[in-house]
Gaussian input, Z-matrix of N, CA and C with variables (Angstrom, degrees):
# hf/3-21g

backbone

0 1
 N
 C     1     B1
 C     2     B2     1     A1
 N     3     B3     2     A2     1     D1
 C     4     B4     3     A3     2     D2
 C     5     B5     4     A4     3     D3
 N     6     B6     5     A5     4     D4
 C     7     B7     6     A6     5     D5
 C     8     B8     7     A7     6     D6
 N     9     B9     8     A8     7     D7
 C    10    B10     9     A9     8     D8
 C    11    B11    10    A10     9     D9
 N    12    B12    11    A11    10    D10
 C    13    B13    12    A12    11    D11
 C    14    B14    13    A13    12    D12
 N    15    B15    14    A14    13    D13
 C    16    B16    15    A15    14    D14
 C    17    B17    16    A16    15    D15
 N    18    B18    17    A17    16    D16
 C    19    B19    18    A18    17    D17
 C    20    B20    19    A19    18    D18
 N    21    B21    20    A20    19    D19
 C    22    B22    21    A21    20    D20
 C    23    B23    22    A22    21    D21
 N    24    B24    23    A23    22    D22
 C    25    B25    24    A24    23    D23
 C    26    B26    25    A25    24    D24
 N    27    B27    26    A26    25    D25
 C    28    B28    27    A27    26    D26
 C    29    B29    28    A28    27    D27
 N    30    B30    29    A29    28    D28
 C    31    B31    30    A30    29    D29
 C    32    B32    31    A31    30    D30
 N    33    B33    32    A32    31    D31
 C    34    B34    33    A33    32    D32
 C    35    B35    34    A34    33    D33
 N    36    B36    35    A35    34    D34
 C    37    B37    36    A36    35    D35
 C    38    B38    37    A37    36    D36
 N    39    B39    38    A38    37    D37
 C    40    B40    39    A39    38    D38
 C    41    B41    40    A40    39    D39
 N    42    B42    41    A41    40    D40
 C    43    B43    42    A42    41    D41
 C    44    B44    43    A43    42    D42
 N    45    B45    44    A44    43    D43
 C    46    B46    45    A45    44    D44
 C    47    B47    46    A46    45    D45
 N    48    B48    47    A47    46    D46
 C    49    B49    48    A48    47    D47
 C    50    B50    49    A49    48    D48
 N    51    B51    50    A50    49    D49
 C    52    B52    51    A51    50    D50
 C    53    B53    52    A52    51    D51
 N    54    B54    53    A53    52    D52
 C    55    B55    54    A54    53    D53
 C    56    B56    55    A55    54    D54
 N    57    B57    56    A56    55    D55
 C    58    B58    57    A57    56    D56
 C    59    B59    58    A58    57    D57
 N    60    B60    59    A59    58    D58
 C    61    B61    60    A60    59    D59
 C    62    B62    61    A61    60    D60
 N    63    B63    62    A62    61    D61
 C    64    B64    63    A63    62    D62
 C    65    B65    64    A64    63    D63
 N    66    B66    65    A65    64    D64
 C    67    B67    66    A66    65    D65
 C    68    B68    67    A67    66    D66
 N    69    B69    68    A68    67    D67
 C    70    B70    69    A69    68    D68
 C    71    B71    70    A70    69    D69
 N    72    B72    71    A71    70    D70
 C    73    B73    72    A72    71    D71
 C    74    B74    73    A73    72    D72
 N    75    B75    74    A74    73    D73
 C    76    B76    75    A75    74    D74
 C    77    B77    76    A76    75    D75
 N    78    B78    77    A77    76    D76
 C    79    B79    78    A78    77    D77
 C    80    B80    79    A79    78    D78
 N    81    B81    80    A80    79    D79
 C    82    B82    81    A81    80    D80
 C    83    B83    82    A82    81    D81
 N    84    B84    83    A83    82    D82
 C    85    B85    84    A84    83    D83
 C    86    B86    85    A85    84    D84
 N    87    B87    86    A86    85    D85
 C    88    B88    87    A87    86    D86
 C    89    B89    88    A88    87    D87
 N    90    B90    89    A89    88    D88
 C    91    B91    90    A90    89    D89
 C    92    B92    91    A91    90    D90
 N    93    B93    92    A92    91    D91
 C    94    B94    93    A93    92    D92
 C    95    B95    94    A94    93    D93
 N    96    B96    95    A95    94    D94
 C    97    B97    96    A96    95    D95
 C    98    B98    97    A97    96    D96
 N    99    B99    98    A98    97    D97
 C   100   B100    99    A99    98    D98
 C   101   B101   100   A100    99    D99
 N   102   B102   101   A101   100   D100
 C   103   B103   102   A102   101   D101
 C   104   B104   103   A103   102   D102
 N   105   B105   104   A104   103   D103
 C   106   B106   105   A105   104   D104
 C   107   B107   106   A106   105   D105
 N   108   B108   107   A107   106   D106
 C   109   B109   108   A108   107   D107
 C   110   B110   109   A109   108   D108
 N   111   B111   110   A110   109   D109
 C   112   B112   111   A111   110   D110
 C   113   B113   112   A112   111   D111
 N   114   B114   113   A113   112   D112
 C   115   B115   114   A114   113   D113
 C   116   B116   115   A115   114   D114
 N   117   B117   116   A116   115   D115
 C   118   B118   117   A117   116   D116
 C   119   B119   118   A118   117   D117
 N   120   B120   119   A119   118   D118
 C   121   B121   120   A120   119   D119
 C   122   B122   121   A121   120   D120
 N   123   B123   122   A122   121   D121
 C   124   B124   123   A123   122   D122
 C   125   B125   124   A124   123   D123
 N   126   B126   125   A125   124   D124
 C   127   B127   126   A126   125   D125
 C   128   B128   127   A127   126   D126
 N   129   B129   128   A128   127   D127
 C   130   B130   129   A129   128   D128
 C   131   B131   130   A130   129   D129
 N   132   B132   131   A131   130   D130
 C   133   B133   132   A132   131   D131
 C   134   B134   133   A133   132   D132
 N   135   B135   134   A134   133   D133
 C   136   B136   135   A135   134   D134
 C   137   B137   136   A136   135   D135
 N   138   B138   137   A137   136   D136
 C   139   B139   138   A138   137   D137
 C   140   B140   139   A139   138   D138
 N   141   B141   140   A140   139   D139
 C   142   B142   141   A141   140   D140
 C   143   B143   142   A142   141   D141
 N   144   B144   143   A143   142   D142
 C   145   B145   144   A144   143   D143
 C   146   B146   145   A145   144   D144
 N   147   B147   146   A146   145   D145
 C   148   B148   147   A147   146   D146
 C   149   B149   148   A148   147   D147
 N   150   B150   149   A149   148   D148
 C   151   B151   150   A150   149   D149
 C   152   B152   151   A151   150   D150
 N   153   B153   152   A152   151   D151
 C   154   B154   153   A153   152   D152
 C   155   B155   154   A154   153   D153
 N   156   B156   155   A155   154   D154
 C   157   B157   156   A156   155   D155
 C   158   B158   157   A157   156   D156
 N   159   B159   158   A158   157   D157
 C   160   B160   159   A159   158   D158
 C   161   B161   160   A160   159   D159
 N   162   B162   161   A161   160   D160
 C   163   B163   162   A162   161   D161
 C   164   B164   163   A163   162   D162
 N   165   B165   164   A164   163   D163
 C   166   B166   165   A165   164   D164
 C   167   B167   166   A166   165   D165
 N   168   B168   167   A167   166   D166
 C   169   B169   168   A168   167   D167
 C   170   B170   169   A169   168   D168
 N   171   B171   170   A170   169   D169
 C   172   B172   171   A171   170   D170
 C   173   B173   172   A172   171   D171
 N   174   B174   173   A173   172   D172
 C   175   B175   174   A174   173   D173
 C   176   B176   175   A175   174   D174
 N   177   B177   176   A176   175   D175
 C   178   B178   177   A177   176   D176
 C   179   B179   178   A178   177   D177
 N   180   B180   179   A179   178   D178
 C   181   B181   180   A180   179   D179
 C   182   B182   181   A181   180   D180
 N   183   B183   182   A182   181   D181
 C   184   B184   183   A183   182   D182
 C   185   B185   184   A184   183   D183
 N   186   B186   185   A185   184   D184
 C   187   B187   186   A186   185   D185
 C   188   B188   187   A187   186   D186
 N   189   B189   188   A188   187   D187
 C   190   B190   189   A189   188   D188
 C   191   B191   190   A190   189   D189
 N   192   B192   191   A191   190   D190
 C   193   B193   192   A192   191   D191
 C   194   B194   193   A193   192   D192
 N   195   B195   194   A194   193   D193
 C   196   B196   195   A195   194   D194
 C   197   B197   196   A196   195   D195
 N   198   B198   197   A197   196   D196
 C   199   B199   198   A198   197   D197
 C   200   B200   199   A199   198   D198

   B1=1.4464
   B2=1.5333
   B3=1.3981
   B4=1.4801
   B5=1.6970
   B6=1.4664
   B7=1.1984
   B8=1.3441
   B9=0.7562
   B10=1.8943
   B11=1.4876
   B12=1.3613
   B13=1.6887
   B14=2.1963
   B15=1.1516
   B16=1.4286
   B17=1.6977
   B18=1.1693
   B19=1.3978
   B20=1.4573
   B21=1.2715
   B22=1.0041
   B23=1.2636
   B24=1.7893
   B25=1.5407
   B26=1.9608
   B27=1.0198
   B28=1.4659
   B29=1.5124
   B30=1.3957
   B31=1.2685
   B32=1.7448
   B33=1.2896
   B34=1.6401
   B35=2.3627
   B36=1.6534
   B37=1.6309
   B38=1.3966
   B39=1.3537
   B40=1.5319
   B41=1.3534
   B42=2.0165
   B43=1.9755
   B44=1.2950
   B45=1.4836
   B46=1.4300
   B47=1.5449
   B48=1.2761
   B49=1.4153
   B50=1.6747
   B51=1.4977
   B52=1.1650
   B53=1.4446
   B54=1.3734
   B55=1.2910
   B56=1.8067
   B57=0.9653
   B58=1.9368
   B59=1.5310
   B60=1.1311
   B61=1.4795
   B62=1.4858
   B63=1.4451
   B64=1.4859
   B65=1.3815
   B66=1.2606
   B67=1.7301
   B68=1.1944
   B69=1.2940
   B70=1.1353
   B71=1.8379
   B72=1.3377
   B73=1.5805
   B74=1.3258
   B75=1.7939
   B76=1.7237
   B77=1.3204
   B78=1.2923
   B79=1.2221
   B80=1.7702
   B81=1.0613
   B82=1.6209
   B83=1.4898
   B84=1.5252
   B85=1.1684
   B86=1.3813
   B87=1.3812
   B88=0.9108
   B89=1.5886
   B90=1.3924
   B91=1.6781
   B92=1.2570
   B93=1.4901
   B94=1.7078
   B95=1.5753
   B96=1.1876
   B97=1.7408
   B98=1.8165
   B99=0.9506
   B100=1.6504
   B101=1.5590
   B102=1.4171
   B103=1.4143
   B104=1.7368
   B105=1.3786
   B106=1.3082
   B107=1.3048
   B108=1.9822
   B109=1.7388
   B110=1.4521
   B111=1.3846
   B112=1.4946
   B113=1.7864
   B114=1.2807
   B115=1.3888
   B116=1.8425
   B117=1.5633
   B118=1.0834
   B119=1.8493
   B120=1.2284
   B121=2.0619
   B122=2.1032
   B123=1.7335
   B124=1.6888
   B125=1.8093
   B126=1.3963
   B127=1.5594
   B128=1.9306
   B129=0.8966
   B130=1.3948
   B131=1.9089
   B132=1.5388
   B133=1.6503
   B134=0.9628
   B135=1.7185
   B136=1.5724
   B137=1.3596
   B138=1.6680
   B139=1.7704
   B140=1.3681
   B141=1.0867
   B142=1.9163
   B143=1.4666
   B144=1.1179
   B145=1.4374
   B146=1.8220
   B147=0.7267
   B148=1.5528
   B149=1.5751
   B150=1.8119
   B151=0.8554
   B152=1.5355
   B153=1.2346
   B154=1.9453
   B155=1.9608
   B156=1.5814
   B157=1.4105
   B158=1.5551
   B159=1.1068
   B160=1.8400
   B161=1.6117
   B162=1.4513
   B163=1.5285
   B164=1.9164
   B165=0.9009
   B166=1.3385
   B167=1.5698
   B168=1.2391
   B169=1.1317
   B170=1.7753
   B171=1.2134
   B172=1.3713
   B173=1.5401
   B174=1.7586
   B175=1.6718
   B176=1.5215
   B177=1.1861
   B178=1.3742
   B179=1.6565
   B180=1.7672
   B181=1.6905
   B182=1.9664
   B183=1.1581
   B184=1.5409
   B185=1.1522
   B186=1.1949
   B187=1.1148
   B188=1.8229
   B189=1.5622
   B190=1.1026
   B191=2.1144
   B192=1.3625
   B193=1.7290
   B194=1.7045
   B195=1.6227
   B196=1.8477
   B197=1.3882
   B198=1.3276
   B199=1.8794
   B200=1.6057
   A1=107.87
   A2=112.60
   A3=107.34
   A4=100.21
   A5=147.68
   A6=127.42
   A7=88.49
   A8=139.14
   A9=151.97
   A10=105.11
   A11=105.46
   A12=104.57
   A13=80.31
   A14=138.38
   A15=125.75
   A16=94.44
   A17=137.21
   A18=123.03
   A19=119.33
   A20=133.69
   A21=116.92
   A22=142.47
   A23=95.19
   A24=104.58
   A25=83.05
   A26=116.48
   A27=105.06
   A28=106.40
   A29=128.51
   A30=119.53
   A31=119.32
   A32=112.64
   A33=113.99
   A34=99.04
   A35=87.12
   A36=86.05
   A37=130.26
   A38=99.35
   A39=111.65
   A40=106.68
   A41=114.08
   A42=105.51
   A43=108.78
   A44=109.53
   A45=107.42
   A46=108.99
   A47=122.70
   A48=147.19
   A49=96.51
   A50=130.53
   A51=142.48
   A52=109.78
   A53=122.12
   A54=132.06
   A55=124.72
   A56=110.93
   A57=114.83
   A58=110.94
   A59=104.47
   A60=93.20
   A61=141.70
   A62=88.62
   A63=97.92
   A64=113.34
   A65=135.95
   A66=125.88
   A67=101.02
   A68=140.10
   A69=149.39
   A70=93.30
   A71=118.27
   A72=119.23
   A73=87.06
   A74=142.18
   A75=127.53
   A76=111.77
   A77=113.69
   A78=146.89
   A79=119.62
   A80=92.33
   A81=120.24
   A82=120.71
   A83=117.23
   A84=130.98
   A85=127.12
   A86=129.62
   A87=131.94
   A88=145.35
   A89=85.18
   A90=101.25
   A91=112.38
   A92=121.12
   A93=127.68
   A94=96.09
   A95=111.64
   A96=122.37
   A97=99.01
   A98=112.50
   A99=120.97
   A100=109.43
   A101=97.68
   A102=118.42
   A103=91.02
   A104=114.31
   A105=122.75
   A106=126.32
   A107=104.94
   A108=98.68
   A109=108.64
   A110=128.61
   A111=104.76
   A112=83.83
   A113=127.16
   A114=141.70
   A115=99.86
   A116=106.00
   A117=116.77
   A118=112.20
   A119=97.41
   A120=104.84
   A121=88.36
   A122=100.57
   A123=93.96
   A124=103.40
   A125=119.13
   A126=123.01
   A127=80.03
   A128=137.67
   A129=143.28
   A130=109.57
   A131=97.04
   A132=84.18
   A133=90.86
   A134=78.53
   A135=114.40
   A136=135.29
   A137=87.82
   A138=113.65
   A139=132.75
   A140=102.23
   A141=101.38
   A142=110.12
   A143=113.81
   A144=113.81
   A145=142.48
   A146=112.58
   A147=103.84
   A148=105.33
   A149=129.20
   A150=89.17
   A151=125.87
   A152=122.75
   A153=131.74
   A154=89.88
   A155=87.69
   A156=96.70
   A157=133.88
   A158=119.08
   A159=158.65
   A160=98.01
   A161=102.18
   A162=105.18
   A163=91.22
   A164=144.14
   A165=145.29
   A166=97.41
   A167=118.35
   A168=123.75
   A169=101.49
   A170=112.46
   A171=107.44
   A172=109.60
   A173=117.72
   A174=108.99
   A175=109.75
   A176=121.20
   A177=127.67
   A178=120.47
   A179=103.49
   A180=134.15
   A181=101.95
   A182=93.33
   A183=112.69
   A184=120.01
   A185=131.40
   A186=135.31
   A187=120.80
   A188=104.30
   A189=117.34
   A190=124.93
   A191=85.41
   A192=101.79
   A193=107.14
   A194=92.60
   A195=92.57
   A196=103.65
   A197=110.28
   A198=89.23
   A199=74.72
   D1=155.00
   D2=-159.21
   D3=-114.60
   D4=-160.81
   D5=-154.05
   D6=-117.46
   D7=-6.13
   D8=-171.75
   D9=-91.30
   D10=-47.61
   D11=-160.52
   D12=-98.40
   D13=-23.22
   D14=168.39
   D15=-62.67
   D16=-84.88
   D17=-171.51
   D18=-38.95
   D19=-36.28
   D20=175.79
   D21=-70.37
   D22=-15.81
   D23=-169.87
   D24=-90.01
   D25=-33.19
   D26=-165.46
   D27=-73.44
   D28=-36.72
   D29=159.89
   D30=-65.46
   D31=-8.98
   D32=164.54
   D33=-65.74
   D34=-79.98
   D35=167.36
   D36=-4.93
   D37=-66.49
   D38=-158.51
   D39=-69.51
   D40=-38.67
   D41=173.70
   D42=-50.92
   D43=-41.66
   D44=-149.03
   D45=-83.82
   D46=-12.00
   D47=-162.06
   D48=-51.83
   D49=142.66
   D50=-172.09
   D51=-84.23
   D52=-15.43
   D53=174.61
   D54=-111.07
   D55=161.63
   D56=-176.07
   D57=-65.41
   D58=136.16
   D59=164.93
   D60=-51.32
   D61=-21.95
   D62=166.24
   D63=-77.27
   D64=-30.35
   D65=164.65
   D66=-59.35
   D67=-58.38
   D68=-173.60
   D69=-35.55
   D70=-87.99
   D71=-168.25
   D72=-40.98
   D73=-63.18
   D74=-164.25
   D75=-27.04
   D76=-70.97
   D77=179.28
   D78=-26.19
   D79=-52.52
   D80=173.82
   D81=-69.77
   D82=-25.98
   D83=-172.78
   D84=59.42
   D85=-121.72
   D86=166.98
   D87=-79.77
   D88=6.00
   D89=-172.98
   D90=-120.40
   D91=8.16
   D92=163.73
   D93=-136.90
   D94=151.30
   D95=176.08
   D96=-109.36
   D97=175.54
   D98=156.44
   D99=-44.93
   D100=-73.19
   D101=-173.97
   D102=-31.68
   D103=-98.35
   D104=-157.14
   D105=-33.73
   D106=-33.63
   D107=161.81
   D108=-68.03
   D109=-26.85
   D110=-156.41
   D111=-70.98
   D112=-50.09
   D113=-152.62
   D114=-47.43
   D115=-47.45
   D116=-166.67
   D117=-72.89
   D118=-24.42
   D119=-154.40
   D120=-83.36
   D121=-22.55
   D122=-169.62
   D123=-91.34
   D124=-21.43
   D125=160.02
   D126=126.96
   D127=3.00
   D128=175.20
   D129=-30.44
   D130=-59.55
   D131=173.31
   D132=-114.35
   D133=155.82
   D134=-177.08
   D135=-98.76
   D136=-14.10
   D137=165.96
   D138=-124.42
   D139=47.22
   D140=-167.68
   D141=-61.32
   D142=120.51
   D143=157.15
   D144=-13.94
   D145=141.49
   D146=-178.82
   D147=-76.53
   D148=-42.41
   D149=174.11
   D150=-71.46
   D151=-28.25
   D152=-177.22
   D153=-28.21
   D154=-71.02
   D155=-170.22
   D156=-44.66
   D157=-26.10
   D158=144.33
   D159=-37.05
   D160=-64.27
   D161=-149.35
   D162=-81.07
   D163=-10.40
   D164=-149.28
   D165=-116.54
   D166=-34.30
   D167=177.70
   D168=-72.61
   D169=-77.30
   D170=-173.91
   D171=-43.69
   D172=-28.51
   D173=168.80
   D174=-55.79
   D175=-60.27
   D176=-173.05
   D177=-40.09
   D178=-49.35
   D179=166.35
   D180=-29.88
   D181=-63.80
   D182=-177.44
   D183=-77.01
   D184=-23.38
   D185=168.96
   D186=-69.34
   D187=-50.30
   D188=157.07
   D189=-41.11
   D190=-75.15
   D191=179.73
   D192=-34.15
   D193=-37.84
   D194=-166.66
   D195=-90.05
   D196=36.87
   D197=174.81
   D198=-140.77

């Protein structure tokens, strides 16, 4: 998988995600804010980090499992 089509599916995830974006940033801790998911879920940045992207995923991971 290439780093384009990994962000995209994870910003697919995250609309569809059963929880707020704001659990989503909880979730994530210290390495995503509110801000940056909302920033990230509308295509806002254009360079997120690998870890952000790391840390959002394992939010999403958990987010899932717990419902």
């Amino acid at each position: 998988m290439n780093l384009q089509t990994y962000v995209t599916d994870l910003r697919s995830r995250l609309r569809e995600s059963p929880v707020t974006q704001r659990e989503i940033a909880r979730l994530g801790g210290a390495e995503i804010s509110f801000s940056w998911v909302s920033k990230f879920s509308t295509g806002a940045l254009k360079n997120p980090s690998v870890a952000s992207l790391t840390a959002l995923e394992r939010a999403l991971d958990q987010a899932t499992a717990a419902r």
